[in-house]
TORVEX-934473 format. One record per residue (C-alpha): z, y, x; residue in one letter; residue number from 1; chain. Coordinates in Angstrom, 2 decimals. Layout:
<<Z Y X> 'a' NUM 'A'>
...
//
This chain:
<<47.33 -3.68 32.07> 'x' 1 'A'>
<<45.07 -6.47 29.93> 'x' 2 'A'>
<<46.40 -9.12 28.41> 'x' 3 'A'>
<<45.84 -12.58 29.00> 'x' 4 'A'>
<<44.79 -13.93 25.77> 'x' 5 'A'>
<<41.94 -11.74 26.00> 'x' 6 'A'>
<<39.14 -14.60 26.94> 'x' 7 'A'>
<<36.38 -15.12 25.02> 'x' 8 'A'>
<<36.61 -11.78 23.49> 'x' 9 'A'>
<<33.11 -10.76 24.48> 'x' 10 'A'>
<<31.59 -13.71 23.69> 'x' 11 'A'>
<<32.95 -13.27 19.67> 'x' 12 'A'>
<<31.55 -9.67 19.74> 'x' 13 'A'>
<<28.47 -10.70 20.61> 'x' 14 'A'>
<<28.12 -13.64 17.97> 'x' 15 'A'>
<<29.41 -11.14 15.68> 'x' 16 'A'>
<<26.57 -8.73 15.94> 'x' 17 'A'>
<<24.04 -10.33 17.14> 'x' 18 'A'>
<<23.09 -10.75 13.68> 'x' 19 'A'>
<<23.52 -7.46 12.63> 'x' 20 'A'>
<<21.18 -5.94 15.79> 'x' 21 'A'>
<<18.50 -8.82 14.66> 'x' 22 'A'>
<<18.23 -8.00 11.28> 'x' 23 'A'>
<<17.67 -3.49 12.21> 'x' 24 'A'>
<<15.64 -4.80 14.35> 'x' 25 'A'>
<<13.42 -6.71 12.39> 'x' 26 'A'>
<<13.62 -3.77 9.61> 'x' 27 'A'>
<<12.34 -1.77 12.17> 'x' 28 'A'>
<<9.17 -3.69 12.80> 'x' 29 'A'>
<<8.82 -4.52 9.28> 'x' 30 'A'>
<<9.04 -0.71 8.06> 'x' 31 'A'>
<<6.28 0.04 11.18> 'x' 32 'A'>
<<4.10 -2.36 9.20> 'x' 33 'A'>
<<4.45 -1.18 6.38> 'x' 34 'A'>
<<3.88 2.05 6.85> 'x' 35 'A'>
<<0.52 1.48 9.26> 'x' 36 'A'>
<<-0.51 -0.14 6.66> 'x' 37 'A'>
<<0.24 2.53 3.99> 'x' 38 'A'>
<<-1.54 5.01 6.46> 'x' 39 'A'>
<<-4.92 3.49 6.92> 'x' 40 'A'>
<<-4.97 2.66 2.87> 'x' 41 'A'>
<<-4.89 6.15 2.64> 'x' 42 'A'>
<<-7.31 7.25 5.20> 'x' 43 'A'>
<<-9.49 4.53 3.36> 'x' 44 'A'>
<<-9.72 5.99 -0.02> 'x' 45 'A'>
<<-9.79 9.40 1.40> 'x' 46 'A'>
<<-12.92 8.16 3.25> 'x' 47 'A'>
<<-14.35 6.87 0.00> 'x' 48 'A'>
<<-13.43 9.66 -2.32> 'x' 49 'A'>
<<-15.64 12.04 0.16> 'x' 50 'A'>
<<-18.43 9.24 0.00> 'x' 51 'A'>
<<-18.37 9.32 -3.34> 'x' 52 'A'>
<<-18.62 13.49 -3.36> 'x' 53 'A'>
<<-21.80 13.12 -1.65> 'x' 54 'A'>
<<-23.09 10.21 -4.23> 'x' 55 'A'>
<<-24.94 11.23 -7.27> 'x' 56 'A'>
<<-22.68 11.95 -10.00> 'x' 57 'A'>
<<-22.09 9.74 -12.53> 'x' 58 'A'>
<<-20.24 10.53 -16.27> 'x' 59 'A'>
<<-16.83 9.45 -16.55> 'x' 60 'A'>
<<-16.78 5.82 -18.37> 'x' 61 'A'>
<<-19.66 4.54 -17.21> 'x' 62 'A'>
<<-20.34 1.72 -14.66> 'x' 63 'A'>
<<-21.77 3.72 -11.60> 'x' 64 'A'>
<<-24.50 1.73 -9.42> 'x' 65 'A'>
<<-23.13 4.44 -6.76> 'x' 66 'A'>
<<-20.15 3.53 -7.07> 'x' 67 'A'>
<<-20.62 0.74 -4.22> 'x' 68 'A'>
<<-21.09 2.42 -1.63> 'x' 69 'A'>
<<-17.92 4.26 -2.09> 'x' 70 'A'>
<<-16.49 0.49 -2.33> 'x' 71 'A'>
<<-17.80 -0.53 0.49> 'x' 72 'A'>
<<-16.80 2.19 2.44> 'x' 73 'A'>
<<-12.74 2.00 1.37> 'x' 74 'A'>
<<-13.57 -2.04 2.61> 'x' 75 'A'>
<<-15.30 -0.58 5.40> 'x' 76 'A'>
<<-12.23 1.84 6.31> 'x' 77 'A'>
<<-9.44 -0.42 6.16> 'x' 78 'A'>
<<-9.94 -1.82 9.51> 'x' 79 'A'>
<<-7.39 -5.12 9.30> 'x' 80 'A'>
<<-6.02 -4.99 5.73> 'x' 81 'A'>
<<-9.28 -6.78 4.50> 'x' 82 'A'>
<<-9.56 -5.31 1.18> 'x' 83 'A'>
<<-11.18 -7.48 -1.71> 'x' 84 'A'>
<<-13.98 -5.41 -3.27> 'x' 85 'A'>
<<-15.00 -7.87 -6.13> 'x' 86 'A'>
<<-12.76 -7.08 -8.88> 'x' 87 'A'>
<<-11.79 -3.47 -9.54> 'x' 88 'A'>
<<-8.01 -2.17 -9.48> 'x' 89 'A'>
<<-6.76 -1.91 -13.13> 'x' 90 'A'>
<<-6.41 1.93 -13.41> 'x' 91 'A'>
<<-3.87 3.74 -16.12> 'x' 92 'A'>
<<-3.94 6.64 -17.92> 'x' 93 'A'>
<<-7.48 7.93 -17.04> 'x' 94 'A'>
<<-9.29 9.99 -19.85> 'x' 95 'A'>
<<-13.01 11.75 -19.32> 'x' 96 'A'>
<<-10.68 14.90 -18.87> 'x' 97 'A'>
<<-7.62 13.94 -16.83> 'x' 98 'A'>
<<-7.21 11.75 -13.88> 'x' 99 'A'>
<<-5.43 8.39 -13.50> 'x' 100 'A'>
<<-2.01 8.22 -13.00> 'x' 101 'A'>
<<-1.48 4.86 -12.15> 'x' 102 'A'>
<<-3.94 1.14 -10.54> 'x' 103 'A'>
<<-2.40 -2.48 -10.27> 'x' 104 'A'>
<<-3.46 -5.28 -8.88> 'x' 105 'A'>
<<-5.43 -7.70 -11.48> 'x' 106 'A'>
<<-3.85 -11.17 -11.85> 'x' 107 'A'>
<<-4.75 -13.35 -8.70> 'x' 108 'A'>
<<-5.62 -10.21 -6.80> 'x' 109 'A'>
<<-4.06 -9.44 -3.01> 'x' 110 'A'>
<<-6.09 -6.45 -3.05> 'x' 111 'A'>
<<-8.40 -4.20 -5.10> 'x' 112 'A'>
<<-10.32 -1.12 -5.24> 'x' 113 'A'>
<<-10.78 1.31 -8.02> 'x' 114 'A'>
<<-13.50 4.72 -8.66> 'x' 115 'A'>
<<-12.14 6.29 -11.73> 'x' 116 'A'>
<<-14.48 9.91 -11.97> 'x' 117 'A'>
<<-13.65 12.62 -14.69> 'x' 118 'A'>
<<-14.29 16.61 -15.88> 'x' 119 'A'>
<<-11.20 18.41 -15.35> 'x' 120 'A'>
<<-11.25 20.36 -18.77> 'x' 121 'A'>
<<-9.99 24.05 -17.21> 'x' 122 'A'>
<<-12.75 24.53 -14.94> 'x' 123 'A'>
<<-15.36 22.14 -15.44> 'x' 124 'A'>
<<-15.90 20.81 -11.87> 'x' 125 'A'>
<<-16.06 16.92 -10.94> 'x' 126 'A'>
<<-13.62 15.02 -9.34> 'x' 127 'A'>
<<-13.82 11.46 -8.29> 'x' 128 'A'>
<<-10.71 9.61 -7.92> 'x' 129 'A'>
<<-10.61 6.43 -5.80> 'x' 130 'A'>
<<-7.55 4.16 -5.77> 'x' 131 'A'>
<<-6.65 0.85 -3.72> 'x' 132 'A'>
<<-4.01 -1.18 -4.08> 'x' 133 'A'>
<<-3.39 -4.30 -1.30> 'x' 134 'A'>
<<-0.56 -6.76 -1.24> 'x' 135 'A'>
<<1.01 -7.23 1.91> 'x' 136 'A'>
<<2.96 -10.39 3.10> 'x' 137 'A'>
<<6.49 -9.55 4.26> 'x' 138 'A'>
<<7.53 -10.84 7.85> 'x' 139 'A'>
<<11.17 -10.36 7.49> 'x' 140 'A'>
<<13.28 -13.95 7.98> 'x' 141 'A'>
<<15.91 -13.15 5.89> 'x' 142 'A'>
<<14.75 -14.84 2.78> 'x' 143 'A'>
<<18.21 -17.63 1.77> 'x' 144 'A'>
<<21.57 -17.38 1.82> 'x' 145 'A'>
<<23.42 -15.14 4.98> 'x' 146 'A'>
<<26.49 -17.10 6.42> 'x' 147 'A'>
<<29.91 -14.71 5.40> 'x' 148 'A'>
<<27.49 -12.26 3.13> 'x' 149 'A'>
<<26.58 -15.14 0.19> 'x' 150 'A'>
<<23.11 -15.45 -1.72> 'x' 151 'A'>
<<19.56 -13.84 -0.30> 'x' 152 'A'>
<<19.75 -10.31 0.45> 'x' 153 'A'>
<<16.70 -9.57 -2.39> 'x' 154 'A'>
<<13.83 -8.76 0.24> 'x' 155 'A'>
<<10.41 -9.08 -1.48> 'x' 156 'A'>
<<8.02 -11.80 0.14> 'x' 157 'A'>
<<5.25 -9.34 -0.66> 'x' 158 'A'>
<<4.87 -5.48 -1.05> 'x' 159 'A'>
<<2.33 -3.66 -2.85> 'x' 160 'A'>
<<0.55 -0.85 -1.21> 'x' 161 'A'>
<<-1.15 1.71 -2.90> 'x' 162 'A'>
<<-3.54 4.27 -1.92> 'x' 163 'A'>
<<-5.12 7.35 -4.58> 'x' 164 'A'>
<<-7.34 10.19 -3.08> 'x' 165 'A'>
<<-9.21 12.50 -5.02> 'x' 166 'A'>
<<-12.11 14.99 -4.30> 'x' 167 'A'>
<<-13.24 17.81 -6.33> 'x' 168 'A'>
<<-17.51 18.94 -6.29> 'x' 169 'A'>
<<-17.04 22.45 -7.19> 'x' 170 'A'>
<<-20.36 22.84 -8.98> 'x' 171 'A'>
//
């Protein structure tokens, strides 16, 4: 048997979580983004790393004329990201002997691309290395203070993508 002070019940579930059902749902779309995005910056330097397999080779630590058209082909790859191809990513830790282990974005930068080629020591063969970092603009509203929950919830505006492939020329 229901009660009579029962009206209006619905109507306060629904205000209740209506905000919670907004917010997964915009986490949903966001993480979709996100990871598109992650996926075609990875099919891009993949497509550059075997573009840059079929270049000439080029010692480690040198500036590479063929080294643009393995640029152009990450910028060519990426489809709606619009990668930057004027200033190369800042790479870490390569050596003539050992790969990089890590590429940032320079200061100013949304995007970047980097061709880092070395001699792996143990067997001698060439590997090219191609890296690309973009910087992706966040869509998610929830940016200030939540009513009930207090300050912002700490969602970045903008989320760095990065992309590393590597090919090997067994010669």
């Amino acid at each position: 048997m229901p009660m009579k002070n029962e009206r209006g019940q619905l109507v306060l579930e629904v205000v209740l979580l209506t905000p919670l059902l907004l917010v997964l749902v915009f986490l949903t779309f966001e993480f979709g983004r996100v990871f598109g995005s992650w996926v075609i910056l990875t099919n891009a330097v993949r497509e550059g790393a075997r573009t840059g397999m079929a270049q000439t080779w080029c010692a480690p630590a040198t500036t590479c004329a063929s080294n643009t058209p393995i640029v152009a082909r990450v910028a060519a790859t990426t489809q709606y990201l619009s990668v930057q191809t004027a200033t190369p990513c800042a790479v870490s830790g390569n050596t003539v002997s050992a790969p990089a282990t890590g590429a940032a974005l320079p200061a100013g930068q949304t995007s970047c691309v980097a061709v880092v080629r070395w001699i792996d020591a143990a067997t001698g063969d060439h590997v090219v290395q191609v890296w690309a970092v973009f910087q992706l603009r966040t869509l998610m509203p929830i940016t200030g203070a939540i009513p009930f929950l207090g300050g912002g919830v700490g969602y970045p505006a903008v989320l760095n993508i990065t992309g590393r492939s590597s090919m090997r020329s067994f010669q």
